[in-house]
C-alpha angles and dihedrals in degrees: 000000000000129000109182133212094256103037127190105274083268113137104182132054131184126204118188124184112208109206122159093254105042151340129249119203118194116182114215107203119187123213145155090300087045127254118347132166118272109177138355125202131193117194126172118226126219119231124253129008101353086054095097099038093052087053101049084049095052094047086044097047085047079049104054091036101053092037098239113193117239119253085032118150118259120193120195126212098202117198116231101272082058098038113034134202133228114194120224111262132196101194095059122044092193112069086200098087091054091048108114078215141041112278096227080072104051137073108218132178132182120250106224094180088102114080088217121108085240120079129200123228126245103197128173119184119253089234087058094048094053089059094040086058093032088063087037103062091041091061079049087250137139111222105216103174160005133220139180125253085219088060088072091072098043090105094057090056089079080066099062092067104217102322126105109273122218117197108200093187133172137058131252102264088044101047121238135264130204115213111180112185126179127258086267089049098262122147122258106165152341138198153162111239120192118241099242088058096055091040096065102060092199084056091043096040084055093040092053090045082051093058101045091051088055093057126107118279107260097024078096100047084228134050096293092244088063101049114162115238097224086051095075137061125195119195118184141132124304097250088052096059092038081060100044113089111230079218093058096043123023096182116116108262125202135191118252120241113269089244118137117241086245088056094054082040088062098039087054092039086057092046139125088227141117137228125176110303118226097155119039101226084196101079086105106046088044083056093047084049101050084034090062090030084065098035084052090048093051096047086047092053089045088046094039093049082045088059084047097052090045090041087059089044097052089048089056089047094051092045094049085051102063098034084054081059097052094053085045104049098078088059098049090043084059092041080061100043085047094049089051090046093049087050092057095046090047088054090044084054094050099049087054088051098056084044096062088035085062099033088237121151119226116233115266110257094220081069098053097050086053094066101040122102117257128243148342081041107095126198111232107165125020119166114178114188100169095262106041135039120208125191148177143169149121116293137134125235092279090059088041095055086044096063090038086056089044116065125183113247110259091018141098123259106280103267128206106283121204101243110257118257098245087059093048090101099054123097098198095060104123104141116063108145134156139192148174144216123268117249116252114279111244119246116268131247099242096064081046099061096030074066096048098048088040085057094045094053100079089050089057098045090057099056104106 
């Protein structure tokens, strides 16, 4: 059955496991470490109408003593005249034809421990689980689930290694019980056998050919009057095989595993398998789920209308911002125009600077507008240091050739001036000239030799 990892907040379990001779109660506690057996109970049944009673009164008596909570979960293990098995088939799609009842009063549930595509049936009958929850609800307990005595085995089946396996199980005192399952583990068949019958191994011998002859065309791997020996395996108690003649029955038999029938109780009860369902055990988890489901919804609509707000937010800031730019752009247009304007001064004051440095005068500006070209020239850039003369404007050809055949006096012919970079941009710029000063003339010869002669004339006067 499953236990999850996060179980319903349920701290007891009973599993009770139904035979024709007795009843036997084991109590599942969980606690910190998880879910561990608390009690175990054994109880013998008597036969015909005092069988039910007996056995409300046994599972009431486990209850009260144990202090079983109402309302707490209980699990059956059925044994195979209560819960019956229909073998998988190839040849009919529909399991209600091969019902011994009508299908509309059964409960029946497919067994998915095979690997085959085929499943066998597990099917109760609706009159059997009435009592079973009759019973039940007297003892204040929910009945959950059903199970197969059959499904105990299923494991051993592994060890059969792809040959039908026969379970002969029980004891003497207790009856017997005859479980058959498939090479992939699926179930074929299961039945009480009385204890006369297995104790005569010429009758048991007969009673287990019986049953593989009944089985389905095809479970064999062969017609079922011609099974292959090595296609069968028996498993039952020691004193079983040592009764059962090797004449009689020519199948391998092995020994079952010295395990108790609380012990195999357990192992199912910790199982991943499945009996028949009446009472879904998931209804809390199913709450936690659509609890958390809503909690997470809500967090994702506060978290999504959060994105919203900051979303809006961030839209008004982005839009403040560039209002606040385009407020700010024709100041910073003018920052611009005003840094331009304090370079050129600086380099105005520095080339004043160099002038008086060198003790060079610059050249008179009343003489440079006389040589420049009339309008519609315009003079755009002018930088005078003293030695050297730097223009620039708009002009056509006519203004340029005025200023080439115009020179300044003391200064070159203009020469060709790479356009400044503040006036890169411009298109008109056609007039973009420099010059320097010529250098100082060197003294002529005549002064030279008037002083000479001047110097020479004292000498000569004082000559006797």
């Amino acid at each position: 059955m499953h236990n999850r990892l996060l179980p319903p907040p349920r701290r007891h379990q009973l599993l009770v496991s139904l035979s024709a001779q007795g009843v036997q109660v084991l109590h599942f506690q969980r606690g910190w470490l998880g879910w561990k057996q608390a009690h175990a109970h054994r109880a013998d049944l008597p036969d015909g109408e005092g069988y039910l009673p007996a056995l409300q009164a046994a599972l009431g008596a486990c209850s009260q003593q144990w202090r079983i909570p109402a309302a707490s979960e209980i699990v059956w293990v059925l044994a195979g005249d209560i819960l019956g098995i229909l073998p998988p088939t190839a040849t009919s799609s529909e399991a209600g034809p091969l019902l011994p009842f009508a299908a509309s009063s059964v409960l029946t549930q497919t067994d998915h421990f095979g690997q085959g595509t085929q499943k066998s049936l597990l099917w109760i009958h609706k009159d059997w689980v009435a009592e079973i929850e009759r019973i039940s609800a007297a003892c204040a307990l929910q009945t959950v689930e059903l199970f197969a005595r059959a499904q105990l085995f299923q494991p051993l089946s592994l060890q059969c290694k792809g040959q039908v396996c026969m379970v002969l199980e029980g004891e003497a005192a207790g009856g017997y019980c005859l479980h058959i399952l498939a090479t992939d583990g699926a179930l074929l068949r299961s039945r009480v056998l009385e204890t006369a019958s297995v104790q005569d191994g010429a009758v048991l011998a007969a009673l287990l050919k019986l049953e593989l002859a009944a089985l389905p065309d095809g479970v064999l791997g062969s017609p079922a009057q011609n099974v292959p020996p090595q296609n069968v395996q028996l498993w039952a108690s020691a004193p079983v095989l040592s009764a059962l003649d090797e004449s009689h029955w020519p199948h391998a038999r092995r020994a079952l595993p010295a395990r108790s029938v609380a012990a195999l109780l357990e192992q199912l009860w910790r199982s991943s398998l499945e009996g028949i369902v009446l009472q879904a055990t998931q209804q809390y988890l199913v709450q936690k789920i659509n609890f958390w489901s809503s909690v997470g919804g809500a967090v994702g609509l506060i978290g999504l209308a959060l994105m919203l707000w900051h979303d809006g937010q961030l839209e008004r800031h982005i839009e403040q911002t560039h209002e606040d730019l385009r407020q700010q752009a024709p100041k910073v247009e003018a920052a611009k125009l005003l840094k331009l304007k304090t370079l050129w001064m600086a380099d105005a004051v520095q080339a004043a600077q160099a002038q008086e440095a060198a003790h060079q005068t610059p050249l008179p500006l009343p003489q440079l507008l006389a040589v420049l070209p009339p309008p519609p020239a315009t003079l755009l850039y002018l930088r005078l240091d003293g030695q050297k003369v730097e223009l620039a404007g708009t002009g056509d050809a006519a203004a340029l050739q005025w200023l080439q055949e115009r020179t300044l006096p003391d200064y070159q012919p203009f020469a060709e001036l790479p356009v400044p970079e503040f006036l890169a941009e411009r298109s008109d710029i056609g007039i973009h000239l420099q010059t320097e000063k010529l250098p100082p003339a060197p003294p002529s010869a005549e002064p030279e030799a008037a002083s000479s002669e001047a110097s020479n004339a004292p000498e000569k006067a004082a000559k006797p």
